[in-house]
N, CA, C and O of each residue as an XYZ file, in Angstrom:
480
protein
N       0.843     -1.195      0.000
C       0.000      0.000      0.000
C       0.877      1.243      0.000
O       1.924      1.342      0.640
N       0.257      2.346     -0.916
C       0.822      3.592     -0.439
C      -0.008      4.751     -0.794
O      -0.867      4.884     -1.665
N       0.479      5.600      0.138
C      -0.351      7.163      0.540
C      -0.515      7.772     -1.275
O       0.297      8.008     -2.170
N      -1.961      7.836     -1.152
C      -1.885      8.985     -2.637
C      -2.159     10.294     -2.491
O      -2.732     10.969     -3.346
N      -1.723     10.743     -1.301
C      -1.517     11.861     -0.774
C      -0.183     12.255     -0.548
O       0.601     11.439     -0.062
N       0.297     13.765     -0.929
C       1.652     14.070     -0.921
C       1.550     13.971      0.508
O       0.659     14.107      1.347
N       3.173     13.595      0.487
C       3.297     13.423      2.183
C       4.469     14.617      3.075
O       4.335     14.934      4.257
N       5.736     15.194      2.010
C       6.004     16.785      3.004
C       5.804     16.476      4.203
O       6.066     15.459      4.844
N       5.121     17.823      4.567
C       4.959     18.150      5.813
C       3.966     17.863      6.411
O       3.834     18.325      7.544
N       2.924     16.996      5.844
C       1.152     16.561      6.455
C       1.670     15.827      7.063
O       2.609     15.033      7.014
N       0.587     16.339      7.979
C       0.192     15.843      9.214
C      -1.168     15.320      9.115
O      -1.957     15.676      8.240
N      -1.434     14.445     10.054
C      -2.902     13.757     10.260
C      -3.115     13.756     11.794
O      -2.178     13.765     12.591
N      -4.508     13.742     12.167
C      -4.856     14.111     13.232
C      -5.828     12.956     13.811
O      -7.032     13.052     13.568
N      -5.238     11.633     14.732
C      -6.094     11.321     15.566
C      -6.852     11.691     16.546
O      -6.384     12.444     17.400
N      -8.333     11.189     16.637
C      -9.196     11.633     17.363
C      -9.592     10.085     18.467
O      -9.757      8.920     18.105
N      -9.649     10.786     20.099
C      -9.763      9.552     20.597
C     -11.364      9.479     21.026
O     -12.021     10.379     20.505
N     -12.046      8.661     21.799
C     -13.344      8.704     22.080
C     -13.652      9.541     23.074
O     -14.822      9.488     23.455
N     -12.946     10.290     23.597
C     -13.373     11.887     24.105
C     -12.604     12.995     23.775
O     -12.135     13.942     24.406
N     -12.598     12.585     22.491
C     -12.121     13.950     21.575
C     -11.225     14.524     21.724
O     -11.087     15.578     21.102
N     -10.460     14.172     22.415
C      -8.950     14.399     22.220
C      -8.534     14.139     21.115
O      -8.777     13.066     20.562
N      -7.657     15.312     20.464
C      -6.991     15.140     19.366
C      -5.504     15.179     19.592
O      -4.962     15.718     20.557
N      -4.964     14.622     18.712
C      -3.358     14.582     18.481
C      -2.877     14.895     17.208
O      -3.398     14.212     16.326
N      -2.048     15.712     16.827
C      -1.521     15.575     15.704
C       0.100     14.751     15.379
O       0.828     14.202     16.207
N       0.244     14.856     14.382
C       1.559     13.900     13.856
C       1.725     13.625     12.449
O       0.797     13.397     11.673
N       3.227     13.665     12.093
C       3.406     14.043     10.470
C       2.588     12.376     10.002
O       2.326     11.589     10.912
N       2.405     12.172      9.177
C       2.138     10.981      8.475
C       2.880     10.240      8.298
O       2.489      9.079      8.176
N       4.208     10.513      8.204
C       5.573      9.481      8.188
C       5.411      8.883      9.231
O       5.561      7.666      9.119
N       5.105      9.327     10.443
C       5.116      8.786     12.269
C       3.595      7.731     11.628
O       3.723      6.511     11.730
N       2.715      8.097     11.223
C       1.471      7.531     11.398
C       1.387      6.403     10.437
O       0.625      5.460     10.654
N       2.132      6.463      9.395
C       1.968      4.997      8.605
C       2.567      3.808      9.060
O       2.317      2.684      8.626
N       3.519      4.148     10.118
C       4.075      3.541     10.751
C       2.936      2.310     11.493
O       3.186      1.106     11.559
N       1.813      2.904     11.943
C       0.416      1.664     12.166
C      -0.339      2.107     11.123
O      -0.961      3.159     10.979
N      -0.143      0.764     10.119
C      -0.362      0.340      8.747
C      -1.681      0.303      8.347
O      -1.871     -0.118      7.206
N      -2.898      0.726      9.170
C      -4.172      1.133      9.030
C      -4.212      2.336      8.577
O      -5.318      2.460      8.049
N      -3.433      3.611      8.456
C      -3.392      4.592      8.211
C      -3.473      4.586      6.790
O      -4.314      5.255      6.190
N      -2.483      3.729      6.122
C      -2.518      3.677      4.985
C      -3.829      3.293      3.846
O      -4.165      3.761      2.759
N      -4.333      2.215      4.709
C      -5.760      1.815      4.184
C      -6.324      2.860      4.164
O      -6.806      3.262      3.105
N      -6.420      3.574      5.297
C      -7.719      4.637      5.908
C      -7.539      5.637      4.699
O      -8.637      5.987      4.267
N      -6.603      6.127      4.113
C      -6.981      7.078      3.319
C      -5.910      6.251      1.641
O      -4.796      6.446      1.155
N      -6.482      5.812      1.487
C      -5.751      4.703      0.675
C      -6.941      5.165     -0.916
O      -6.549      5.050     -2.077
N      -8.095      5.572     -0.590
C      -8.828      6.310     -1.267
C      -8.586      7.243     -2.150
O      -8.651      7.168     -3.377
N      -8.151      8.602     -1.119
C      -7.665      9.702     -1.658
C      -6.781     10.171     -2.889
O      -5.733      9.572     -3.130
N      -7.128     11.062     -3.540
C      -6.542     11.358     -4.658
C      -5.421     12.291     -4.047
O      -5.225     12.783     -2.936
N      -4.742     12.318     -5.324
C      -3.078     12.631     -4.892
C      -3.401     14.420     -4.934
O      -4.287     14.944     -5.609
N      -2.405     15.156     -4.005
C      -3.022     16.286     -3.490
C      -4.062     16.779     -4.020
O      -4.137     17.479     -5.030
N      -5.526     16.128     -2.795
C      -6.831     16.234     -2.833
C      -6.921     17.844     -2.574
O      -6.037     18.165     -1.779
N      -7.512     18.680     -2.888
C      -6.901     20.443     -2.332
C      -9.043     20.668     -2.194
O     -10.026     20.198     -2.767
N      -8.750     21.698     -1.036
C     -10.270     21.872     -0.814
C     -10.744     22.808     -1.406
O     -10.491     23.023     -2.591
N     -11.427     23.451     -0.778
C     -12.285     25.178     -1.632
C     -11.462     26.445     -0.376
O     -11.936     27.553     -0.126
N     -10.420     25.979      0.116
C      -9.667     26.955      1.255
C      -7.989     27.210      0.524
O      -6.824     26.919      0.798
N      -8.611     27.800     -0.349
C      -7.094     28.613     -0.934
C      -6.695     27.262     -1.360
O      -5.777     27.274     -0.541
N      -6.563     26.045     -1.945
C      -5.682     25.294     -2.135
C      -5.048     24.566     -1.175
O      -4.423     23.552     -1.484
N      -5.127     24.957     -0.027
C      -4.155     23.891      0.865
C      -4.893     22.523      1.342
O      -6.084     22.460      1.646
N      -4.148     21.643      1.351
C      -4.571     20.013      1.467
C      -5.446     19.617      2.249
O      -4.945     19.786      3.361
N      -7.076     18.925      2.455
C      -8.067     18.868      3.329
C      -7.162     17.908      4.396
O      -6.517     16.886      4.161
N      -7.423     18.816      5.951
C      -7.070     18.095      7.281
C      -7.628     16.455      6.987
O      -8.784     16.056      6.848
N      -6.682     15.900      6.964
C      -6.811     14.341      7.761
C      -6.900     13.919      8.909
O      -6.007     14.018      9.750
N      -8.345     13.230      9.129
C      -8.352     12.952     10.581
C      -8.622     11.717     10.454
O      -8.763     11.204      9.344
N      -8.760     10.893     11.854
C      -8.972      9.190     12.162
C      -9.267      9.175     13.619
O      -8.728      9.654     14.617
N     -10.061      8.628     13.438
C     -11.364      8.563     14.593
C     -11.119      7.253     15.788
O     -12.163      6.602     15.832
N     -10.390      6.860     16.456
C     -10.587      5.632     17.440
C     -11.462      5.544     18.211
O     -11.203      5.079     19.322
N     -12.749      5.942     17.904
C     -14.137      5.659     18.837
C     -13.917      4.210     20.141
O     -14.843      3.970     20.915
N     -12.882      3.567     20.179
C     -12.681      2.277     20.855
C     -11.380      2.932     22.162
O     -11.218      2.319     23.218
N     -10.705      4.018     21.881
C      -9.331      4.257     22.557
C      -9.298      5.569     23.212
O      -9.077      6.562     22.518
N      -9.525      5.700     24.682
C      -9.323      6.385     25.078
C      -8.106      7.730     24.741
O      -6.964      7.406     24.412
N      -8.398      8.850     24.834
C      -7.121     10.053     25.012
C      -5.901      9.449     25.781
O      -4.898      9.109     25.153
N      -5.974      9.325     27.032
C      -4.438      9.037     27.433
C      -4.045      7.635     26.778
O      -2.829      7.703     26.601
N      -4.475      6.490     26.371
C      -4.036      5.650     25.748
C      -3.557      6.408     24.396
O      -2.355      6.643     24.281
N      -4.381      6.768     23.452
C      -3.598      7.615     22.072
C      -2.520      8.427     22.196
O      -1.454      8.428     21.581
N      -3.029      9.287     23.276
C      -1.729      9.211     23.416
C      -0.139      8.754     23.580
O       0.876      9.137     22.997
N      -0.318      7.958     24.427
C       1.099      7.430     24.045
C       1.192      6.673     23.001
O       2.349      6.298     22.810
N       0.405      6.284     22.221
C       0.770      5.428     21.167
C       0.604      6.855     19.943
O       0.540      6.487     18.770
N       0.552      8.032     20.136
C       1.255      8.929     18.922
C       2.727      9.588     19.470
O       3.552     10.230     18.820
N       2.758      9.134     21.130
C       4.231      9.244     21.488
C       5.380      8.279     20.866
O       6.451      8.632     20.373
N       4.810      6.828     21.041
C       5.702      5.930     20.115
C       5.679      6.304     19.139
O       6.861      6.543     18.889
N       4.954      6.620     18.093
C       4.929      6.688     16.477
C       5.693      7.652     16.291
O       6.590      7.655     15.448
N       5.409      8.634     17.101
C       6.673     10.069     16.745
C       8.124      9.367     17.127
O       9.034     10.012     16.608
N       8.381      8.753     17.537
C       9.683      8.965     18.453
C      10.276      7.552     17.474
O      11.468      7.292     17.310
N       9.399      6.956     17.045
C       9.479      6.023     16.354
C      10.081      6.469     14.839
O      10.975      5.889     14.223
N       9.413      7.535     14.467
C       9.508      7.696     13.508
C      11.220      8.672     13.417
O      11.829      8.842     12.361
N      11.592      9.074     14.503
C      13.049      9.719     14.507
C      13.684      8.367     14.757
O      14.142      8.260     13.620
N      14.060      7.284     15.337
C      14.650      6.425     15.929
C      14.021      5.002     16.208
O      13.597      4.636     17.304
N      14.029      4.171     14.910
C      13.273      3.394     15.064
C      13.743      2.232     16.036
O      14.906      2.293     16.436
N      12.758      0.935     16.545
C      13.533      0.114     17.843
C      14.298     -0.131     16.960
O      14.286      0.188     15.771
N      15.296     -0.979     17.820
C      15.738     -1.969     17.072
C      15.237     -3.345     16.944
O      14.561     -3.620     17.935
N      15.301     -4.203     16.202
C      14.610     -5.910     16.378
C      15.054     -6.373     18.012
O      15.935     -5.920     18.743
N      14.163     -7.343     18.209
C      14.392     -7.663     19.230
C      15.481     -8.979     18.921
O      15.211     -9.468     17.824
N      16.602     -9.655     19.581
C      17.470    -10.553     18.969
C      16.351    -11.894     19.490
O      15.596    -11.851     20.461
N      16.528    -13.044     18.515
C      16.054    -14.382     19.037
C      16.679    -15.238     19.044
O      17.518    -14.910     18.204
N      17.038    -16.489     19.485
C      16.633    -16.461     21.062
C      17.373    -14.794     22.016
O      18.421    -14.295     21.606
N      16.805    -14.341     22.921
C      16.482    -13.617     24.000
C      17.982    -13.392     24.265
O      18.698    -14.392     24.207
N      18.501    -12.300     24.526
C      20.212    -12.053     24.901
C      19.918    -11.582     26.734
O      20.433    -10.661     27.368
N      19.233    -12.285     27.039
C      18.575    -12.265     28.553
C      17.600    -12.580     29.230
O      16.894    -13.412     28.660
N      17.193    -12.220     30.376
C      15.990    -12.549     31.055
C      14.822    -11.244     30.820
O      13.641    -11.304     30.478
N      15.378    -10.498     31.036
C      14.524     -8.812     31.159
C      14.212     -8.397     29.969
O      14.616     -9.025     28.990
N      13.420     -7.239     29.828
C      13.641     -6.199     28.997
C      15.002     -5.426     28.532
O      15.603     -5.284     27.467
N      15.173     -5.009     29.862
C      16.685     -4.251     30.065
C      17.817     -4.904     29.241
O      18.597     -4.202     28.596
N      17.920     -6.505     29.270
C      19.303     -6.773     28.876
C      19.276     -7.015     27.404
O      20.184     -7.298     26.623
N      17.672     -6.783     27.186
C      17.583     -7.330     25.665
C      17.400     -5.915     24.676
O      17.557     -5.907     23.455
N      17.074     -4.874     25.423
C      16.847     -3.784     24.857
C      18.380     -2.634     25.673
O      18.895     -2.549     26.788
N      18.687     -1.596     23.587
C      19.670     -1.279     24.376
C      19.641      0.229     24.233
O      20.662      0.899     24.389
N      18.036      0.952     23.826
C      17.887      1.817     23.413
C      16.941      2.350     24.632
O      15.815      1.864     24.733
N      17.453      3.504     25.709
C      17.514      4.634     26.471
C      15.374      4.479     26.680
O      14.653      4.084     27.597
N      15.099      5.055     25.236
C      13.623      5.817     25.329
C      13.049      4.607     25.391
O      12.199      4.409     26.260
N      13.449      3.473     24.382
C      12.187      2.182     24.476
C      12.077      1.767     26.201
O      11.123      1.549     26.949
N      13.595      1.785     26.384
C      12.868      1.296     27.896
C      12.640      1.944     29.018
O      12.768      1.433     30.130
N      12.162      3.522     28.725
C      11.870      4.116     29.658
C      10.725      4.312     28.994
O      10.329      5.462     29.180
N      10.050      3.712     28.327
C       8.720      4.140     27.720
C       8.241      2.384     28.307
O       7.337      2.304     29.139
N       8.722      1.474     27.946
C       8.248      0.334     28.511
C       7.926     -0.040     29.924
O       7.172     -0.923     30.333
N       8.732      0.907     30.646
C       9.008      0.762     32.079
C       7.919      1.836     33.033
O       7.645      1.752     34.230
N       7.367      2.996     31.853
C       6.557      3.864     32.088
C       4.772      3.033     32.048
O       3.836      3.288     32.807
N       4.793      2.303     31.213
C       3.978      1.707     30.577
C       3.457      0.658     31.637
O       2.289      0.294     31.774
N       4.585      0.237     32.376
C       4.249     -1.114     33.116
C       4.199     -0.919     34.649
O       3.867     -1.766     35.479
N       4.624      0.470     34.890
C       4.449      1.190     35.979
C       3.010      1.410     36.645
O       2.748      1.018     37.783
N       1.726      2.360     35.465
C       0.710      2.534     35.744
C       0.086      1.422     34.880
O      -0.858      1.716     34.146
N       0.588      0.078     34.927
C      -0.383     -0.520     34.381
C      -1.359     -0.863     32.878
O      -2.048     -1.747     32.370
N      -0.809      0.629     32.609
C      -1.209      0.483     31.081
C      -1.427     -0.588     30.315
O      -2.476     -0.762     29.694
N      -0.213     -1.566     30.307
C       0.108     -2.181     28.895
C      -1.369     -3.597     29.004
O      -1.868     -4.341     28.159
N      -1.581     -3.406     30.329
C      -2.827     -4.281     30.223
C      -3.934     -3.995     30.002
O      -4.761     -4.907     30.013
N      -4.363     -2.639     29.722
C      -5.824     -2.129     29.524
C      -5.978     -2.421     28.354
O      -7.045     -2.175     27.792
C-alpha cells in the first residue's frame, strides 16, 4: 500500500473517544499500517475550496481512550526519529533491560508497566 496523498509536511490528526486530538506528520502515522488503508482512497493532493491547501486528515478511534492515544502517537513520533531496534532471538537475557539497548524504548516500557497500562 501507499499514501496517494503528498506526504512533506502533512500531518494527520487522531481523534480519541473523548475527543482528544493529536496531531503527527504521516511518516510517524503509517508507521500503524491502518493509516494507509484509511486514506488509501484519496486522490493525490486532494486540495479543498480553502485557498488550495490540502483537506485536514483525521482518524477517529471511537474504541481508545485520550491518554491511551496518546502514548501510542508518542511511540509513532519517536518512532519515527529512531526506530527500535529488532528484538534478537533467542532472548540475549531474562529482562527487557538486557535485551533492549535503546535509552527511550525502555523508559517508555518501564513507564507503561508502571501505571499498568500495557494491560488495559
Amino acid at each position: 500500500h501507499s499514501f496517494r496523498i503528498k506526504m512533506g509536511s502533512e500531518t494527520i490528526t487522531f481523534i480519541s473517544n473523548d475527543k482528544q486530538e493529536f496531531d503527527l506528520p504521516f511518516e510517524a502515522a503509517k508507521t500503524a499500517g491502518l493509516v494507509e488503508d484509511f486514506f488509501e482512497s484519496s486522490d493525490d493532493n486532494e486540495e479543498n475550496n480553502d485557498g488550495g491547501k490540502p483537506n485536514r486528515r483525521e482518524m477517529e478511534f471511537p474504541r481508545v481512550e485520550g491518554r491511551i492515544l496518546s502514548l501510542i502517537v508518542d511511540f509513532l513520533k519517536h518512532h519515527n526519529e529512531e526506530q527500535m531496534k529488532e528484538i534478537p532471538v533467542p532472548l540475549g537475557g531474562s529482562t527487557f533491560d538486557e535485551v533492549m539497548d535503546q535509552e527511550w524504548y525502555k523508559e517508555f516500557a518501564h513507564a507503561l508497566s508502571q501505571n499498568k497500562t500495557l494491560f488495559e
